[in-house]
N, C-alpha and C positions, 0 to 999 in steps of 0.2 A: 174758212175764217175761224175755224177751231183753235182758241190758245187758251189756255189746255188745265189745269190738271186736277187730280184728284186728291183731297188733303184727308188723311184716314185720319179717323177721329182718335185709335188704338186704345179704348175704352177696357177692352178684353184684355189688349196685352198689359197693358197696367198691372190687371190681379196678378198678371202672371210676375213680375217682375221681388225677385226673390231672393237675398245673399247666396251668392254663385261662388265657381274658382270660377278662373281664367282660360285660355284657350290652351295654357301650357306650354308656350313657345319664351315670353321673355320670364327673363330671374325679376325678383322682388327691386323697382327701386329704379328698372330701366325704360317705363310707359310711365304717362300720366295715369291715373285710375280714375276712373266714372261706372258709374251705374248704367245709364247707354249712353251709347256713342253714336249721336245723328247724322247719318252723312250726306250731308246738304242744306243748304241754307235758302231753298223756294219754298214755295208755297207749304207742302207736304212735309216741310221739314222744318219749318216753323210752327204748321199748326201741331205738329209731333211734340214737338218741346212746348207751346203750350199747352198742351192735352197734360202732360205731362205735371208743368208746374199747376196748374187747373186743382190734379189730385194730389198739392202739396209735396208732389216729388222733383226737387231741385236738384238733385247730382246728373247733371245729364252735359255731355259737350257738342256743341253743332260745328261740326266742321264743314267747309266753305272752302272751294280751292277760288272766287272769284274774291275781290275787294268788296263789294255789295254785297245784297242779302235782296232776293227775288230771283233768282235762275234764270230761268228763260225767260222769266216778264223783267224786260231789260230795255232799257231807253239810251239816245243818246242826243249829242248836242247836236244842230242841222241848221244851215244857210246861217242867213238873218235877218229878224224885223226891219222893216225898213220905217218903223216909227222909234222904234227904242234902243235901235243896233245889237242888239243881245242876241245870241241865236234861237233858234228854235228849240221845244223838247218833241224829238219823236219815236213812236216804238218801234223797236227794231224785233222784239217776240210778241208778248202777251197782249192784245190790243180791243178785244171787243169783251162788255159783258153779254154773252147770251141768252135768253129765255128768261126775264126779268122775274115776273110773276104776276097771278090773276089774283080778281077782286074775290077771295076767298079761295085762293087755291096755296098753295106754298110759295115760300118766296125763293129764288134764288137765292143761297147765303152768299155767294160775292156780289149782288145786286147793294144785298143789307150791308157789305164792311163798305161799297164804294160811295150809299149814303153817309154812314158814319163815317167816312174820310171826308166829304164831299168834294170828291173825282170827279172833273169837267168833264161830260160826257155828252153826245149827243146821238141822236134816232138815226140809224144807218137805214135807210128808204133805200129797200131794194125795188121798186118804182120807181126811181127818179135815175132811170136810166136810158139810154143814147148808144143804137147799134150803128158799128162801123165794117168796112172790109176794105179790101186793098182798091179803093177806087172811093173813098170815102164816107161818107156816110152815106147808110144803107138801113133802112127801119126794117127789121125781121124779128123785133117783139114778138108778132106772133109766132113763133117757133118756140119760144118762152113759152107761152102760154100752152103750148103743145106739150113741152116737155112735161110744166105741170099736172094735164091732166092726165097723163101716162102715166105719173110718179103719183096719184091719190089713186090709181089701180092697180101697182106696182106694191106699195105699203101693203096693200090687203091681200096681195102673195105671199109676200113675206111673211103676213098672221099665221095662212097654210101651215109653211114649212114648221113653226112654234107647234101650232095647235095638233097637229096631224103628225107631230115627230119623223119629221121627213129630213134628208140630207140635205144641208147649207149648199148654196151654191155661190157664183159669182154674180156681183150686183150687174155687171155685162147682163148675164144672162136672163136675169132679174128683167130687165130692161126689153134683150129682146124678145121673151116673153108674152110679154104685156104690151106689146104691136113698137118700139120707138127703136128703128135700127139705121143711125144714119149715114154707115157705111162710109161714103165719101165726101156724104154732104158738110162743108166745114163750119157750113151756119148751126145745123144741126149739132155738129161738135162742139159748136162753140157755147150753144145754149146749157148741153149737157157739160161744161168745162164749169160755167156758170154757177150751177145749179148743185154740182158734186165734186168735183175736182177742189175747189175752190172751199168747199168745207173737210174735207177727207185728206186733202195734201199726197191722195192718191189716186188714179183712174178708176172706172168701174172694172175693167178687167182684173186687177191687184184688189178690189176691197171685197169684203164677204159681203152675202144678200141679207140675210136674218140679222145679226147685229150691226149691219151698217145701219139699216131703218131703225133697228130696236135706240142704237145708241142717240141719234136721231130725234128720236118720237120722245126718249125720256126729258132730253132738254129742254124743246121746242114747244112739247106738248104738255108738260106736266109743269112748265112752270110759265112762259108765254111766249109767241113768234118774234120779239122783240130782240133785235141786235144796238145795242147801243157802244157808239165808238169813243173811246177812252183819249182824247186828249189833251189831260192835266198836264200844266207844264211842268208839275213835281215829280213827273214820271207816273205810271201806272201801277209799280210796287211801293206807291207810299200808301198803299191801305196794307200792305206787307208788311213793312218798315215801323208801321203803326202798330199795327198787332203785334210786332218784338217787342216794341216797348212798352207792353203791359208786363210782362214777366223779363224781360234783360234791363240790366240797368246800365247807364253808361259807362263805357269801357269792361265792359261784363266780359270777363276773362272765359267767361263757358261759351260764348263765340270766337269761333276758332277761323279768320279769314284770312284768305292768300296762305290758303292749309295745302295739298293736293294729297289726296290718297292713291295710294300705290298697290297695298296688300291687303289681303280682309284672312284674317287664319280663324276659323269658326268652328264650333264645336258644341255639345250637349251643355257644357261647363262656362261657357262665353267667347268672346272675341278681340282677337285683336289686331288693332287698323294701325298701316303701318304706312306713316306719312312723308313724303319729302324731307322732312325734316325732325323725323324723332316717331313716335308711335305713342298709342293710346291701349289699354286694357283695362276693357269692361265686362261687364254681364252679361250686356245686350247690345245688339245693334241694330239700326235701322237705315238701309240701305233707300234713298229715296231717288239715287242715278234713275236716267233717262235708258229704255230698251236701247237706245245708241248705243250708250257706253258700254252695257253690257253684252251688245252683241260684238262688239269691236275689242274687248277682250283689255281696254284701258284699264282693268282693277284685274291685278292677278287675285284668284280665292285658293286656298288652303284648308282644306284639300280643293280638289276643281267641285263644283259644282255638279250634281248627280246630272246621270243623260236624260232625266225626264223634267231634270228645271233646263238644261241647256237648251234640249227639242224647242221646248216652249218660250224662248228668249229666240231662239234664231226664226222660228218663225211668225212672230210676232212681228208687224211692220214700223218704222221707224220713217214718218216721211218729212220731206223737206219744205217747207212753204216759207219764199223769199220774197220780202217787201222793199221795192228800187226806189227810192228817191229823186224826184227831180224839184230841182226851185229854180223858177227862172226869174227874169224882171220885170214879165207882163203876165197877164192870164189870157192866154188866145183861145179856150174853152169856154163854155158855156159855166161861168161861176155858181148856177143855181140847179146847176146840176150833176148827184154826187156821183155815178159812176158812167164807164164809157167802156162798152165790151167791143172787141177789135177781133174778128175772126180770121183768119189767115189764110191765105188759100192753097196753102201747102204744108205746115205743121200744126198740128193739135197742141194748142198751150202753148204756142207763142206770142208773149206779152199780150195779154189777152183781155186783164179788165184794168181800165185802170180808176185810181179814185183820186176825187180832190178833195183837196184839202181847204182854198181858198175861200170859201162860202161862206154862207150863211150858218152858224153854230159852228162851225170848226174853228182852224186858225185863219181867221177870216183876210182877208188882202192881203196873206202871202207867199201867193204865188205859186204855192206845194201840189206838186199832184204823184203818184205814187202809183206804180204797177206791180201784179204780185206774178209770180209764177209758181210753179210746185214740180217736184216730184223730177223727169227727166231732165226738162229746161232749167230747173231750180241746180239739180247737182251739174249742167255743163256752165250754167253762166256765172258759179260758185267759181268754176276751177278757172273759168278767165281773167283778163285783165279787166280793172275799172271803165280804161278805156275804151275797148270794146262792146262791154254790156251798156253805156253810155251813148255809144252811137248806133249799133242797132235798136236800141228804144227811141233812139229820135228818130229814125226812118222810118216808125213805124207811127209816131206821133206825126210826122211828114205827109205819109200814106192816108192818113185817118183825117189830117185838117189839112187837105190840098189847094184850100185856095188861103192859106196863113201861112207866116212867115215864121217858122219854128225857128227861133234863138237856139242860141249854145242856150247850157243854162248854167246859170251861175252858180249853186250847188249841186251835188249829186252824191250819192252814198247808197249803199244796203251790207245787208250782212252775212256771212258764209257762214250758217247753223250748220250744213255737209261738215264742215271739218274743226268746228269746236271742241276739241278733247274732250270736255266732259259736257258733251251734250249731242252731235254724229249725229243733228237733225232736230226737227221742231215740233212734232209732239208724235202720236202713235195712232195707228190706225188698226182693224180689224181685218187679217187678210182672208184671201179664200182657203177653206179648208182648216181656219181656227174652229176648236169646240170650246165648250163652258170647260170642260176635263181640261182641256190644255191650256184652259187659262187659270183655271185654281193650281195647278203645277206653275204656272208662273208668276201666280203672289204669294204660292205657297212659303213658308218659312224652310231653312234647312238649321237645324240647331238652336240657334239662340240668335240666328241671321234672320231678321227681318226683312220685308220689301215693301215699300210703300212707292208714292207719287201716280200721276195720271194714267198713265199705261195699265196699272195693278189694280185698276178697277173694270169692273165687267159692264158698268151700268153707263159712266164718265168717261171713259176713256178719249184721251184728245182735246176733254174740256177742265174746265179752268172750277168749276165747281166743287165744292165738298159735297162727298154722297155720304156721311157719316157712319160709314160701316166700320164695324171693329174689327181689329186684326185677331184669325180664328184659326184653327186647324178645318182644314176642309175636308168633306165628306167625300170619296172618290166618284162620280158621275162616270158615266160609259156611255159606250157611241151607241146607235139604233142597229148597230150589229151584232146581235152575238154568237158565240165562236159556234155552238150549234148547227146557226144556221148558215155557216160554211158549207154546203153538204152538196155532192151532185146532182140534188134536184134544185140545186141552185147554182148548178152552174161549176162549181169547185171542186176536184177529185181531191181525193185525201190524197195522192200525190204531189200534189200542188203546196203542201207542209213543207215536204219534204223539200220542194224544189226550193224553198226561200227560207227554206233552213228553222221551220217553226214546229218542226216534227221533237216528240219528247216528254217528258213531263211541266207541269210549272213550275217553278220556281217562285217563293214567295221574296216577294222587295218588300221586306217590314218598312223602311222608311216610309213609304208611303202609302201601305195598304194594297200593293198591285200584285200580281204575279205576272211573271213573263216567261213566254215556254222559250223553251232550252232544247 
């Protein structure tokens, strides 16, 4: 339930911001000219241009290849009242705030803009839930409760690996560990779907151990266990929309929407972004694209991107979490109760939790109940027909209330994040075998090319939060290996250089303070 991201405060890159040339590609007369050039118009690229206007710097253009202004926190119109005939508003990205904040602890800052919006919001009770299997319902809570206590012994591994400077592993492994391996058990899987799938939009096998917990424990714990589910009928990004309009005024020509970027040509001297329809050359840029885009290769860069921003872009995770929509003309669920986990007896994360919407503080009587899936299920029922994702959700709604009469339903909708050009998925995840080194290579700057949004944070990632760090040049960090202690008493002949080609001297990579043998 991670949505998502990280808005840099860019405090530091400000000082830096400095009459420049250009990247050196167009003549005088054939870009627009700005000081930066924003690329994107979510969260990250809003709170950019206001940081910006903040420190009385107003030359800046935000380009937006969508008509809106929030990215991935996107809404759309659904069914219809059946008091007022108007349709529904529902989120189709960005949907819960998480970890609100304690009586003297810090607050969530999207907690404080969804007050000062005042965004209908209501208490997601992960308690008020109802276990099913292919034979109905089936109470296996406690398997929940198991997994729990597995995962408050599993966190305190994870401290290990931090405190004791040990190699990251797989949060699987994490898991098996610490006694919870449930193999074929699919109740077991389904707790654990629950409990991490359902926040990571990845399995435990795909997420790392050390920053899965750490990312985790910063949100949860450092501001409070509280999820609360956003459903203002103005949409989710009108505390977005809000915050533009401190600094853009209307019709504010420095918002550039239904723009699409094409090319990014970057340099010591500036940038320039070269758009469906004409191009731009600035100073500066800031890239706020999603790990999707960039790993799907949707923005040519000029030159390519060195191999130690690429490494760190392709292995960085991008995962998908798709929210299905159903509205029918009755409620044949239990309306006072918000979620219904459905375990399968044959695939893991098949339609698996579902939530209503009809209750009590939601959109109350009507009718909405909603399934999510993630990650493999999410990218095959992407590539389906409506129809199909439609009636395997009812069979399995069929399955779960066998003595009801499950209607057609009279709405149905979700969204294909998989193959949105400038998005290739719904937020980011921490894979196995990322380090902190390969993740400052991947916010790192190349020129005058900034990187911001959720992914570019080490601390947020996946979450919807501001961590208020400024955009810095990073210090090089190195793995618990060093080249030393390659040696045959550990195992490695010095032939073994030779065989993978690492035999040589170094070779220094001034861009970024590395050497790499040759």
């Amino acid at each position: 339930m991670r949505w998502f991201f990280h808005a840099t405060a860019l405090s530091s890159l400000i000082q830096l911001f400095q009459p420049a040339g250009s990247a050196a590609i167009p003549r005088d007369g054939e870009c627009r000219k700005t000081k930066v050039a924003i690329l994107g118009a979510g969260v990250a690229g809003i709170t950019a241009a206001q940081a910006l206007s903040n420190a009385s710097m107003t030359d800046f253009l935000i380009v937006e290849r969508n008509d809106y202004i929030g990215g991935r926190v996107r809404h759309t119109q659904f069914g219809v009242n059946p008091e007022t005939k108007a349709p529904y508003t529902v989120e189709l990205g960005a949907n819960w705030v998480q970890g609100l904040g304690s009586e003297g602890g810090p607050e969530n800052p999207i907690w404080t803009l969804a007050k000062r919006y005042g965004l209908n919001n209501t208490y997601s009770n992960e308690s008020s839930i109802l276990t099913y299997d292919e034979k109905g319902y089936n109470d296996y809570t406690g398997v929940l409760a198991d997994f729990e206590k597995v995962y408050s012994v599993v966190e305190q591994d994870a401290g290990y690996i931090l405190t004791d400077n040990l190699q990251d592993t797989s949060f699987r492994a994490g898991l098996s560990t610490g006694g919870w391996k449930p193999k074929k058990d699919m109740k077991m899987q389904a707790a654990e779907w629950w409990a991490w799938d359902l926040e990571t939009a990845q399995t435990p096998e795909d997420s790392g151990f050390l920053y899965g917990i750490t990312g985790y424990n910063l949100t949860f714990y450092q501001f409070s266990e509280e999820n609360n589910y956003v459903w203002d009928q103005r949409g989710y990004n009108a505390f977005v929309v809000g915050e533009s309009q401190t600094f853009l005024g209307a019709n504010d020509t420095r918002l550039m929407l239904n723009t699409t970027v094409e090319s990014l040509a970057y340099s010591d001297q500036g940038v320039v972004v070269k758009t469906h329809n004409g191009c731009i050359q600035a100073d500066y840029a800031i890239s706020t694209f999603s790990v999707g885009v960039l790993q799907n290769d949707a923005i040519t860069f000029d030159p390519p991107l060195p191999r130690w921003k690429r490494e760190a872009i392709d292995q960085f995770q991008m995962g998908t979490y798709t929210k299905i929509f159903y509205q029918f003309n009755e409620t044949f669920w239990d309306p006072n109760t918000q979620y219904f986990l459905y375990a399968d007896p044959k695939v893991r994360g098949y339609y698996p939790v579902w939530q209503s919407l009809t209750g009590p503080g939601f959109l109350e009587g009507s009718n909405i109940i909603f399934v999510t899936v993630v990650e493999n299920e999410a990218y095959r029922v992407e590539q389906q027909p409506d129809e199909t994702t439609k009636d395997e959700g009812l069979a399995v709604l069929r399955l779960m209330f066998p003595d009801k009469k499950v209607p057609e339903p009279v709405a149905f909708c979700y969204p294909r994040w998989s193959f949105e050009e400038m998005a290739f998925g719904s937020y980011s995840n921490w894979p196995v075998g990322m380090t902190l080194e390969k993740h400052q290579n991947l916010r790192a700057n190349v020129g005058r090319l900034y990187f911001a949004g959720e992914a570019m944070s080490a601390q947020y990632y996946g979450f919807l939060q501001d961590s208020g760090a400024g955009m810095t040049r990073y210090e090089v960090l190195h793995g618990t290996t060093t080249l030393n202690e390659y040696s045959p008493a550990n195992g490695w002949l010095a032939s073994s250089f030779l065989a993978y080609g690492l035999g040589g001297k170094p070779e220094p990579d001034v861009s970024r303070g590395h050497a790499r043998l040759i």
